[in-house]
N, CA, C and O atoms as a Maestro MAE file, in Angstrom:
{
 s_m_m2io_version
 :::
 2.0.0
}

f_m_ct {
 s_m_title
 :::
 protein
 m_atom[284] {
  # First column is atom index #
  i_m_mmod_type
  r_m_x_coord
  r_m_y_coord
  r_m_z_coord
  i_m_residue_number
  s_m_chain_name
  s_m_pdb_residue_name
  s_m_pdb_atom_name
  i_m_atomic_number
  :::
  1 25 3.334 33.655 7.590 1 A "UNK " " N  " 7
  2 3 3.852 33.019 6.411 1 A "UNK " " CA " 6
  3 2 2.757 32.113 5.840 1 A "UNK " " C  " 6
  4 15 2.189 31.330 6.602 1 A "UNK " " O  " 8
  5 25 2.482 32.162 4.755 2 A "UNK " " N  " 7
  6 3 1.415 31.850 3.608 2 A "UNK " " CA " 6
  7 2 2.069 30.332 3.591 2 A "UNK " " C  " 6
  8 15 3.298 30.261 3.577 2 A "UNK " " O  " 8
  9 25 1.186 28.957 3.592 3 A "UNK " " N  " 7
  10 3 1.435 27.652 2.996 3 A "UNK " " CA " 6
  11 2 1.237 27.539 1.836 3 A "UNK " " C  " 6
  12 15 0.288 28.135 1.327 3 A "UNK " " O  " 8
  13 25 1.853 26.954 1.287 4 A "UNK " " N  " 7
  14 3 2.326 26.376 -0.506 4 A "UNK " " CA " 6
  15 2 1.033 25.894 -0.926 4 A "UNK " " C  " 6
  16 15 0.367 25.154 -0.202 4 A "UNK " " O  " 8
  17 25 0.553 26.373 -2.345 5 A "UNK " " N  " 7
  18 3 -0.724 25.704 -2.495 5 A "UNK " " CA " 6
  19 2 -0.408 24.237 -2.442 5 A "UNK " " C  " 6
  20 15 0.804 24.059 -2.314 5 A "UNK " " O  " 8
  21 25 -1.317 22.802 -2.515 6 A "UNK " " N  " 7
  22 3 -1.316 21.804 -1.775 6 A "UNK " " CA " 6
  23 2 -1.206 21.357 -3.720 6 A "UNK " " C  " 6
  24 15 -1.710 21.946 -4.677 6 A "UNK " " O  " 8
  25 25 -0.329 20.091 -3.673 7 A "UNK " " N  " 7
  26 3 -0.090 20.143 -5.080 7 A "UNK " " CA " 6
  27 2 -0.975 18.679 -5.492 7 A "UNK " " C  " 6
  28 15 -0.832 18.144 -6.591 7 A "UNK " " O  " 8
  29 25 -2.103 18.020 -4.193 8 A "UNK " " N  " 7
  30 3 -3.322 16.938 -4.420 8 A "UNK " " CA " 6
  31 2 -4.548 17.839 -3.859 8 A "UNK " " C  " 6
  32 15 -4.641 18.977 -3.397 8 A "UNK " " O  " 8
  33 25 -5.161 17.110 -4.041 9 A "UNK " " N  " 7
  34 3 -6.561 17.422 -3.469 9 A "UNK " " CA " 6
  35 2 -7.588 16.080 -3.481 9 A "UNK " " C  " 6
  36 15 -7.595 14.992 -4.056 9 A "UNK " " O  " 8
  37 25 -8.528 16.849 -2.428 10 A "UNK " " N  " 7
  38 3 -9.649 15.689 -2.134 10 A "UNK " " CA " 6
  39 2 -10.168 14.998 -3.351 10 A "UNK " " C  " 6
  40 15 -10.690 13.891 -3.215 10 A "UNK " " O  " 8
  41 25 -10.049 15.675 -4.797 11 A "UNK " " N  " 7
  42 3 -10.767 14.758 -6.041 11 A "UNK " " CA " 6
  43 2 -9.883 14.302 -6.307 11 A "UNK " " C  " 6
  44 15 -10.302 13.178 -6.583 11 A "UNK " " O  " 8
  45 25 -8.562 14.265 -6.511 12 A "UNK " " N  " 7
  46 3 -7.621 13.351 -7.146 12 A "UNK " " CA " 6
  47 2 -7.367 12.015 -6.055 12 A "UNK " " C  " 6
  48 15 -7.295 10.875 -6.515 12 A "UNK " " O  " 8
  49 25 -7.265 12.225 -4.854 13 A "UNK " " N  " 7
  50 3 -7.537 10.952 -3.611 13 A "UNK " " CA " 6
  51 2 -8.404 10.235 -4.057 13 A "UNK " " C  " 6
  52 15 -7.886 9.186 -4.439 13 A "UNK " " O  " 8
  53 25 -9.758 10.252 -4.255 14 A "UNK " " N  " 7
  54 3 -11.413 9.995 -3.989 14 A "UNK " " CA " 6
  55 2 -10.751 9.387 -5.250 14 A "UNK " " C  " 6
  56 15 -10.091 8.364 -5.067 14 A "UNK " " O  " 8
  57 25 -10.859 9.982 -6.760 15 A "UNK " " N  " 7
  58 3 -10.841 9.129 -7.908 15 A "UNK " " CA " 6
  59 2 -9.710 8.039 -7.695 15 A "UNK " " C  " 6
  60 15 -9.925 7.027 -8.363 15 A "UNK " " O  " 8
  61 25 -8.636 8.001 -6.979 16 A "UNK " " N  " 7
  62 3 -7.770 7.024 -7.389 16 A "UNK " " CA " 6
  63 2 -8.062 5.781 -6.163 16 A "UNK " " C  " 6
  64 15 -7.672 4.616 -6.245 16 A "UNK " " O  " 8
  65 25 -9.071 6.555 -4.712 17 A "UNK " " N  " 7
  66 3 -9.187 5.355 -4.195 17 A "UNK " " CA " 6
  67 2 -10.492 4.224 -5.410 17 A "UNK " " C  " 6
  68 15 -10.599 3.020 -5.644 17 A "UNK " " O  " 8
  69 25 -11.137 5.320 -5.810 18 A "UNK " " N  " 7
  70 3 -12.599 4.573 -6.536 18 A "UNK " " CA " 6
  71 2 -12.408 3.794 -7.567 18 A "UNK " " C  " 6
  72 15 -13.249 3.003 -7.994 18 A "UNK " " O  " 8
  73 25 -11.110 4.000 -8.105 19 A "UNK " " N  " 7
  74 3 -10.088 3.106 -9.258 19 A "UNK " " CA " 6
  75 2 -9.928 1.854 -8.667 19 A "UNK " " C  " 6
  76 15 -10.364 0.853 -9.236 19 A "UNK " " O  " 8
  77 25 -9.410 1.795 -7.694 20 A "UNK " " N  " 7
  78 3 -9.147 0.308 -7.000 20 A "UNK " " CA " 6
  79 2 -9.858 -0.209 -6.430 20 A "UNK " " C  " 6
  80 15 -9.788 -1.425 -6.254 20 A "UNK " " O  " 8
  81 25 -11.026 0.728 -5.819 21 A "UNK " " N  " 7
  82 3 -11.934 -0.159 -5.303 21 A "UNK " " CA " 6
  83 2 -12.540 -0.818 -6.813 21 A "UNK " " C  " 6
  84 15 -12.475 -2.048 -6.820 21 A "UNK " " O  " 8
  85 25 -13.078 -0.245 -8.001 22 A "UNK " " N  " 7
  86 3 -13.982 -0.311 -8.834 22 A "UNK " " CA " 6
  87 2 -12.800 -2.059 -9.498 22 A "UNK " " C  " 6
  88 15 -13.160 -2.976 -10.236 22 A "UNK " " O  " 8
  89 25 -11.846 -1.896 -9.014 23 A "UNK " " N  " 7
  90 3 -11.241 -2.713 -10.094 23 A "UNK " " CA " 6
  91 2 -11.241 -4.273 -8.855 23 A "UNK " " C  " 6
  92 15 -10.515 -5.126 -9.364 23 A "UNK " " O  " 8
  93 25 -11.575 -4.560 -8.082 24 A "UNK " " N  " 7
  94 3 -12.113 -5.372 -6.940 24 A "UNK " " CA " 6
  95 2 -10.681 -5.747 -5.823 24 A "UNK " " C  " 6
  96 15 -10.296 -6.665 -5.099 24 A "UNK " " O  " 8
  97 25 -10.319 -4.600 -6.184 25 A "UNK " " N  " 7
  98 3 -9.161 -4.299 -4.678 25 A "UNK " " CA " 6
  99 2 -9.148 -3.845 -3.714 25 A "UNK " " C  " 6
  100 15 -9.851 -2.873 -3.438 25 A "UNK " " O  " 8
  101 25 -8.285 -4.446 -2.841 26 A "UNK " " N  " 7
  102 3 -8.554 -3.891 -1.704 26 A "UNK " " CA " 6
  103 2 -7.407 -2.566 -1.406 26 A "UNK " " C  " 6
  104 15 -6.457 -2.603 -2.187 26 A "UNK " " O  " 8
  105 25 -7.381 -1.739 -0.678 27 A "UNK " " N  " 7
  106 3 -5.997 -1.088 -0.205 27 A "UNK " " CA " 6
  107 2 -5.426 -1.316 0.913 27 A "UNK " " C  " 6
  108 15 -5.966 -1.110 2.000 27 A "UNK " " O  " 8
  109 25 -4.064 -1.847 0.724 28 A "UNK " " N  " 7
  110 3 -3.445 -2.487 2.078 28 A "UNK " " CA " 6
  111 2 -2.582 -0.862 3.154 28 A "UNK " " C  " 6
  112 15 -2.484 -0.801 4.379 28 A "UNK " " O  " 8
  113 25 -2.113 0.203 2.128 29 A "UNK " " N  " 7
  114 3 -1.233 0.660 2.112 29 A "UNK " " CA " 6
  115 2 -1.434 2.338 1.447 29 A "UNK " " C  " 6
  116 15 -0.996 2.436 0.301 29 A "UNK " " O  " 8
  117 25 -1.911 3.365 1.915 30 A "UNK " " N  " 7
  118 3 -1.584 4.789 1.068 30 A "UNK " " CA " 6
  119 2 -0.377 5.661 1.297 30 A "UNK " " C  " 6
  120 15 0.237 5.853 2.347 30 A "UNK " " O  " 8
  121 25 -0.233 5.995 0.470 31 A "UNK " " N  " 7
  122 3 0.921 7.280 0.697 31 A "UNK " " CA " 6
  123 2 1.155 8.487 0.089 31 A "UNK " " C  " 6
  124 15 1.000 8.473 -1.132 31 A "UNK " " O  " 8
  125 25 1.493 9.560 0.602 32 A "UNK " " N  " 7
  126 3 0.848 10.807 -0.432 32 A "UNK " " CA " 6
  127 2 2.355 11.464 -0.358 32 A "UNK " " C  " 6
  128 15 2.793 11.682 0.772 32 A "UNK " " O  " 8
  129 25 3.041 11.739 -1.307 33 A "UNK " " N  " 7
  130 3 4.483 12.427 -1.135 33 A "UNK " " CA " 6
  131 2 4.323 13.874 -1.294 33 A "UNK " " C  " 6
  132 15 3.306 14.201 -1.904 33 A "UNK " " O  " 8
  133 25 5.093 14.824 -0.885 34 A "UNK " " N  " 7
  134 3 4.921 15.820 -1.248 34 A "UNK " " CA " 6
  135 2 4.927 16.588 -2.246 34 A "UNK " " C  " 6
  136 15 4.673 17.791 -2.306 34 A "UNK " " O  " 8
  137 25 5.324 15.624 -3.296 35 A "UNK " " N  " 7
  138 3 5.473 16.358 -4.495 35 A "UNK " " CA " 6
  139 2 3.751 16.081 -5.414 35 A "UNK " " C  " 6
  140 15 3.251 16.596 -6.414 35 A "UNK " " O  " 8
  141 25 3.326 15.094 -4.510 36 A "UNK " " N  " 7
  142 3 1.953 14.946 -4.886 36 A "UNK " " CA " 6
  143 2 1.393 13.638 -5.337 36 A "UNK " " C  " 6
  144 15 0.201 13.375 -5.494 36 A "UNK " " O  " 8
  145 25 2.254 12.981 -5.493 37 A "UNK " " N  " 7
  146 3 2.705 11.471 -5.814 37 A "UNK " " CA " 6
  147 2 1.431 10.659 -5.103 37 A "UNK " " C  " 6
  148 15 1.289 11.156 -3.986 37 A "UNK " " O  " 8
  149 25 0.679 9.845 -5.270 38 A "UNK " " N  " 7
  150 3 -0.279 9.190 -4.564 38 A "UNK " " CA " 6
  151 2 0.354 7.500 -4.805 38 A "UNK " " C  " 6
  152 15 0.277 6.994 -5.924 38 A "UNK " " O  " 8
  153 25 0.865 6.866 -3.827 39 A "UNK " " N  " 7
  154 3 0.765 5.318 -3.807 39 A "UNK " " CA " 6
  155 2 -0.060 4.841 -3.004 39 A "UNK " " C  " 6
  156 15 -0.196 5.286 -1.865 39 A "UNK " " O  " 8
  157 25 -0.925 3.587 -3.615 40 A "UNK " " N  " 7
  158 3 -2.012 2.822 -3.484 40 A "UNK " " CA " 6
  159 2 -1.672 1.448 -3.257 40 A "UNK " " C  " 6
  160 15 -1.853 0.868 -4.328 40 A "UNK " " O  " 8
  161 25 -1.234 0.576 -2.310 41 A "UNK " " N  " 7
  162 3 -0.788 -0.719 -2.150 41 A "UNK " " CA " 6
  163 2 -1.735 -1.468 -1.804 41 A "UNK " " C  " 6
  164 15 -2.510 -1.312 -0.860 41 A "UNK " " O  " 8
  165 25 -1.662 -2.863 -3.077 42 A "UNK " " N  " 7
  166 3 -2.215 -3.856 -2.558 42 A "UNK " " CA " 6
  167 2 -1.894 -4.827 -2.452 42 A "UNK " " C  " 6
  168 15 -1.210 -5.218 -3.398 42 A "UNK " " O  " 8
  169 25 -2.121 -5.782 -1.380 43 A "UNK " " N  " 7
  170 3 -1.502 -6.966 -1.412 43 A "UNK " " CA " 6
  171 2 -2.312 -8.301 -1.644 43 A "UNK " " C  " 6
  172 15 -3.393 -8.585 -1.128 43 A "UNK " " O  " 8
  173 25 -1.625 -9.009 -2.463 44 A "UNK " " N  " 7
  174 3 -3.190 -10.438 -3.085 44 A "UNK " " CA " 6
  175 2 -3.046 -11.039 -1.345 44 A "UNK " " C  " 6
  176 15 -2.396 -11.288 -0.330 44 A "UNK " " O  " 8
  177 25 -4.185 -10.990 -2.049 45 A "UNK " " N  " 7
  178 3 -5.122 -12.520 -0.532 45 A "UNK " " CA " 6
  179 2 -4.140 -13.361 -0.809 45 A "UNK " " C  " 6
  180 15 -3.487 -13.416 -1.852 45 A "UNK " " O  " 8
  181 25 -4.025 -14.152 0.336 46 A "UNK " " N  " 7
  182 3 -3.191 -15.678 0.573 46 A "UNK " " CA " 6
  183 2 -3.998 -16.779 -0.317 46 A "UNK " " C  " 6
  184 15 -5.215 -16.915 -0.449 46 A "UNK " " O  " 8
  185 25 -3.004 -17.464 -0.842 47 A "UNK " " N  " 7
  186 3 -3.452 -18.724 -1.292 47 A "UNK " " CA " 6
  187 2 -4.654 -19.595 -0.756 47 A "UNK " " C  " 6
  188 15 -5.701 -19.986 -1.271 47 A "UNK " " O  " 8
  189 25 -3.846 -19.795 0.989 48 A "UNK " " N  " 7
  190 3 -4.534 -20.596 1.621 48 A "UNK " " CA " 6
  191 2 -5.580 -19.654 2.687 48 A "UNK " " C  " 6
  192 15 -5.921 -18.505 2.407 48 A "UNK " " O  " 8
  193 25 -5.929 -20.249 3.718 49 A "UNK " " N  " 7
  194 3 -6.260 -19.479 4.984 49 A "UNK " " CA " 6
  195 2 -5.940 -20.537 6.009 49 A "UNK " " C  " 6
  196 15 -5.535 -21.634 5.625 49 A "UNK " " O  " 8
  197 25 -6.125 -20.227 7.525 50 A "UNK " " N  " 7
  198 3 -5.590 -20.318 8.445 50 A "UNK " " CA " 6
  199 2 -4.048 -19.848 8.578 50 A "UNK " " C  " 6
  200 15 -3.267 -19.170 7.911 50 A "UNK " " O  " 8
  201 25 -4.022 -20.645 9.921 51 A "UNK " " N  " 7
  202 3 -2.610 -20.260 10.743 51 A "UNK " " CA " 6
  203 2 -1.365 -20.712 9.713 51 A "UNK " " C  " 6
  204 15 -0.464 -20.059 9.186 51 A "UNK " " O  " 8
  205 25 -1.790 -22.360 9.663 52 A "UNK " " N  " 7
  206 3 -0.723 -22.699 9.153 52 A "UNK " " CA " 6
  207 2 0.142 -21.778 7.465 52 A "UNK " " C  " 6
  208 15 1.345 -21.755 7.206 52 A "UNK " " O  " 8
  209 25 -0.775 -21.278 6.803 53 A "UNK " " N  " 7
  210 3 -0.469 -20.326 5.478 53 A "UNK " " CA " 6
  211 2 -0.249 -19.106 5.936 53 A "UNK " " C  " 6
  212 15 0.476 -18.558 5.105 53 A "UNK " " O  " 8
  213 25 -0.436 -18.524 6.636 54 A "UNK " " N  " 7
  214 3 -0.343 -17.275 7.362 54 A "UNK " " CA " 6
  215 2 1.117 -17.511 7.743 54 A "UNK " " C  " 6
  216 15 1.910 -16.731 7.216 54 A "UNK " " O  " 8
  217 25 1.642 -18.473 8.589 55 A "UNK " " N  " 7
  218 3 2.652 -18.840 9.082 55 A "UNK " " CA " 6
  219 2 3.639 -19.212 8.077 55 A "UNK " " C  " 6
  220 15 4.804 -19.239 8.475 55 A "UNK " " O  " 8
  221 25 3.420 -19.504 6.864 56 A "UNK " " N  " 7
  222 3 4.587 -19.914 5.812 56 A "UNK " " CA " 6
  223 2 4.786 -18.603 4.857 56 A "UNK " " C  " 6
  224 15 5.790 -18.127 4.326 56 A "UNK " " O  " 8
  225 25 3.269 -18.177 4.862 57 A "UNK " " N  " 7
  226 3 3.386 -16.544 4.260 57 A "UNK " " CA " 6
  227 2 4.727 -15.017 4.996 57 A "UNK " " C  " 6
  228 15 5.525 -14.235 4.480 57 A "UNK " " O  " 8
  229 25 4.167 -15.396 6.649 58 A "UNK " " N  " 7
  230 3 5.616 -14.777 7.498 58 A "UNK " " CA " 6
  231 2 7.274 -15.061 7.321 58 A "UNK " " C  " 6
  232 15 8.262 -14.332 7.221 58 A "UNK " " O  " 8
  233 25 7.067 -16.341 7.334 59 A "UNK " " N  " 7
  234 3 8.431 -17.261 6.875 59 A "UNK " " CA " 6
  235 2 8.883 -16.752 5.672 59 A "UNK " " C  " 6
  236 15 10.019 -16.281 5.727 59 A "UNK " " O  " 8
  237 25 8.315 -16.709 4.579 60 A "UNK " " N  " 7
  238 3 8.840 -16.498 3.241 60 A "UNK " " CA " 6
  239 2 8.550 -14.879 3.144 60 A "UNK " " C  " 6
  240 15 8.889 -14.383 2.069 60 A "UNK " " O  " 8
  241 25 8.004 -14.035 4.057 61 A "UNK " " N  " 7
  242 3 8.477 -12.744 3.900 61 A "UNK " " CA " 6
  243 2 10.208 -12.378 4.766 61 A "UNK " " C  " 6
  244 15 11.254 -11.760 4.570 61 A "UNK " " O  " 8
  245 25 9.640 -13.127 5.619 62 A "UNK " " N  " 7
  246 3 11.387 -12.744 6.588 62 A "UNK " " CA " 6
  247 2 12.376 -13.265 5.842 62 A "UNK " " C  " 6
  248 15 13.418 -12.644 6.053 62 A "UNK " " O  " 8
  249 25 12.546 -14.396 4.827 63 A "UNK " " N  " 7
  250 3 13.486 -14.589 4.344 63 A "UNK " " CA " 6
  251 2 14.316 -14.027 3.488 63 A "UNK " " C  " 6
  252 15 15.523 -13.913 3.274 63 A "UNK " " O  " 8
  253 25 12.939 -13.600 2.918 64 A "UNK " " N  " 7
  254 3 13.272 -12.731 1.501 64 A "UNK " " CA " 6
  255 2 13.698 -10.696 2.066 64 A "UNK " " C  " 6
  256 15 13.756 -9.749 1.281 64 A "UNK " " O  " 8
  257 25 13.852 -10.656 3.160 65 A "UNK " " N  " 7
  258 3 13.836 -9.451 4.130 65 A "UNK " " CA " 6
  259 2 15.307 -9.628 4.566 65 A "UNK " " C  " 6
  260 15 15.945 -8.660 4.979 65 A "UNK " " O  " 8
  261 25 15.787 -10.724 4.487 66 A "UNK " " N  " 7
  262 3 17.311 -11.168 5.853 66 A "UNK " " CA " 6
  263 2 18.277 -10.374 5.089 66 A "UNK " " C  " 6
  264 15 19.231 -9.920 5.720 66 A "UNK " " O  " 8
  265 25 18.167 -10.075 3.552 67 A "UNK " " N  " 7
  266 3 19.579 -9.534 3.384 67 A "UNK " " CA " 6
  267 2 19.681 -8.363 3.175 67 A "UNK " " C  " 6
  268 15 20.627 -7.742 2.689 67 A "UNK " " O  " 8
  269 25 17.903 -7.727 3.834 68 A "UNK " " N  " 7
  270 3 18.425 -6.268 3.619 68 A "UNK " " CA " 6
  271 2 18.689 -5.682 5.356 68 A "UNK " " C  " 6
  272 15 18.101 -6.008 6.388 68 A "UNK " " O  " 8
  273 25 19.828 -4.700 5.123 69 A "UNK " " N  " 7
  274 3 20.555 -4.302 6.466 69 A "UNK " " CA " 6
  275 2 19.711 -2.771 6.608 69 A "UNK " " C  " 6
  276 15 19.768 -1.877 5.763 69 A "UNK " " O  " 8
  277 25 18.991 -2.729 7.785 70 A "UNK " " N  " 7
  278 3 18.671 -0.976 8.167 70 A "UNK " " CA " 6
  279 2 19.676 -0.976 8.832 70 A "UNK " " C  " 6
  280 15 20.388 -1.853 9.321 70 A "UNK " " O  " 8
  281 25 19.678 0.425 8.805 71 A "UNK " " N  " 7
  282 3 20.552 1.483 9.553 71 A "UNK " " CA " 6
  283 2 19.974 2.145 10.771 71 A "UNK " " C  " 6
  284 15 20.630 2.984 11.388 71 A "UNK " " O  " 8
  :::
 }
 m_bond[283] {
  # First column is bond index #
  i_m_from
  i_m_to
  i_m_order
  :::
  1 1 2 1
  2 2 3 1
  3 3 4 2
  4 3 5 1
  5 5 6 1
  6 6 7 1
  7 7 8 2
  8 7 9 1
  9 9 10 1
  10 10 11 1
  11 11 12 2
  12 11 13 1
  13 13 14 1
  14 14 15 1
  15 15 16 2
  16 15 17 1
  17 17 18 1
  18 18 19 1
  19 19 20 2
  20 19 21 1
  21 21 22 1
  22 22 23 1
  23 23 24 2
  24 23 25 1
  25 25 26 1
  26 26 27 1
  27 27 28 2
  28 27 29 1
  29 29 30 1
  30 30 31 1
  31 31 32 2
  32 31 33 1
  33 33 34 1
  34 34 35 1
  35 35 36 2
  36 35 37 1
  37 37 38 1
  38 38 39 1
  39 39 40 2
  40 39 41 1
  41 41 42 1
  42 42 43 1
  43 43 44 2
  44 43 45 1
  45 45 46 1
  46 46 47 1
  47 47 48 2
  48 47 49 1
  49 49 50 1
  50 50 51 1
  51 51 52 2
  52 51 53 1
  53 53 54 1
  54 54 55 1
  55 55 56 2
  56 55 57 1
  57 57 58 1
  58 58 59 1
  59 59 60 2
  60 59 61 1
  61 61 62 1
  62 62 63 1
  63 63 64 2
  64 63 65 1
  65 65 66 1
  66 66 67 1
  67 67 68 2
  68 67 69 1
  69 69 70 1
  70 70 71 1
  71 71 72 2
  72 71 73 1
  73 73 74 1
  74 74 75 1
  75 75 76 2
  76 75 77 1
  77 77 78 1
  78 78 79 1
  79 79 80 2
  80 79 81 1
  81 81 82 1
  82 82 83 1
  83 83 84 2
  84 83 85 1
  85 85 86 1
  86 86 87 1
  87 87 88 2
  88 87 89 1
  89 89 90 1
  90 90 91 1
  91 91 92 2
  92 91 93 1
  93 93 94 1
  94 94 95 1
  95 95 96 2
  96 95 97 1
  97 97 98 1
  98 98 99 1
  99 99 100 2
  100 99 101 1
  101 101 102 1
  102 102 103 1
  103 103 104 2
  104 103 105 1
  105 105 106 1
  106 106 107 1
  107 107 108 2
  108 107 109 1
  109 109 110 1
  110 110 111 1
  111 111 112 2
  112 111 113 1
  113 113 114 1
  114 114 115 1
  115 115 116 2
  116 115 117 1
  117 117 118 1
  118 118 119 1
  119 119 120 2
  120 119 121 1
  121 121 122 1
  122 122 123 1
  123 123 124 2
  124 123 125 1
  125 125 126 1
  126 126 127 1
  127 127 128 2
  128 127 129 1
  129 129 130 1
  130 130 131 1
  131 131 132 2
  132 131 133 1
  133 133 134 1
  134 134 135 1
  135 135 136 2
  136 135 137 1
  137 137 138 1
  138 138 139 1
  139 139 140 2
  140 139 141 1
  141 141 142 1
  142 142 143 1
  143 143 144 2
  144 143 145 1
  145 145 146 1
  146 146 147 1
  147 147 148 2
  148 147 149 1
  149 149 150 1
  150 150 151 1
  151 151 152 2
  152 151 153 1
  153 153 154 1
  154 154 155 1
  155 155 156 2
  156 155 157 1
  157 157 158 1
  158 158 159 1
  159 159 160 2
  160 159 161 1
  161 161 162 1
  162 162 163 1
  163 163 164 2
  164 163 165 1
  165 165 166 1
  166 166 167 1
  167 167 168 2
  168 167 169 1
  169 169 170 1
  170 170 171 1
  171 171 172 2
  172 171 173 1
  173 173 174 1
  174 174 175 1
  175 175 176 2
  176 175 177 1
  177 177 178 1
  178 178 179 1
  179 179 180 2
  180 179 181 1
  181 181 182 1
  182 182 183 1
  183 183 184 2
  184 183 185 1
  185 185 186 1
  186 186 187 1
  187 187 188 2
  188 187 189 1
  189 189 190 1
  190 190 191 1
  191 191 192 2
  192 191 193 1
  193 193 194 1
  194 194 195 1
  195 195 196 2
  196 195 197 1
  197 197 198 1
  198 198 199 1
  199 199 200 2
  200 199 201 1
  201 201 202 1
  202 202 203 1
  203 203 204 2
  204 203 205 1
  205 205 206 1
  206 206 207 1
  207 207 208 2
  208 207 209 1
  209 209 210 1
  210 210 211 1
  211 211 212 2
  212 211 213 1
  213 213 214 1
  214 214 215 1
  215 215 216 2
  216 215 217 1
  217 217 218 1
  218 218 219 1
  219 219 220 2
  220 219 221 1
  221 221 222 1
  222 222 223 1
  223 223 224 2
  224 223 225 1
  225 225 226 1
  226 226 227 1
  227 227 228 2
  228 227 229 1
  229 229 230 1
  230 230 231 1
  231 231 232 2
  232 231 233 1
  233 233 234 1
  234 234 235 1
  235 235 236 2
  236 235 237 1
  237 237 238 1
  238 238 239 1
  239 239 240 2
  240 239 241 1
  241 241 242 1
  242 242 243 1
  243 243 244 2
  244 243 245 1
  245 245 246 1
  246 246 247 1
  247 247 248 2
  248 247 249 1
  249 249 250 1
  250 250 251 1
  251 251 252 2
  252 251 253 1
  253 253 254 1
  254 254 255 1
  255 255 256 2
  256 255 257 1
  257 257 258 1
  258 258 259 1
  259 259 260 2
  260 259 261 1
  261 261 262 1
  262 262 263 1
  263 263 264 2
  264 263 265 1
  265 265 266 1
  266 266 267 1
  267 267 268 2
  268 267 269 1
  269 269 270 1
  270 270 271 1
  271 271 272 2
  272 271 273 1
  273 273 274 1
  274 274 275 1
  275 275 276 2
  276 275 277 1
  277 277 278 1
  278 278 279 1
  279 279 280 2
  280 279 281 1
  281 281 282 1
  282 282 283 1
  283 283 284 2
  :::
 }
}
């Protein structure tokens, strides 16, 4: 049984990572769906640095996380 032609390819990856790099981002996050879909996640740098911002950065992600229920 023959596989489905592939509906990305290596130039459409390459140009959309070289988009974000060129635009002074970083990538936190890729994802390629099957329908061909490319997501590119980035997340801004912290305000601060160290522990202590790191630590209020965790805090205010879990909070904003508490009211969603997995299954």
């Amino acid at each position: 049984m023959a596989r489905p032609k592939a509906t990305i390819n290596t130039v459409d990856l390459t140009r959309a990572i070289k988009a974000i790099k060129a635009g002074g981002l970083s990538i936190n996050y890729t994802k390629i769906d099957p329908d061909g879909t490319i997501t590119l996640v980035h997340f801004p740098d912290l305000a601060g640095s160290g522990p202590e911002s790191a630590d209020n950065a965790l805090a205010n992600w879990e909070a904003s996380r508490s009211s969603i229920r997995l299954a």
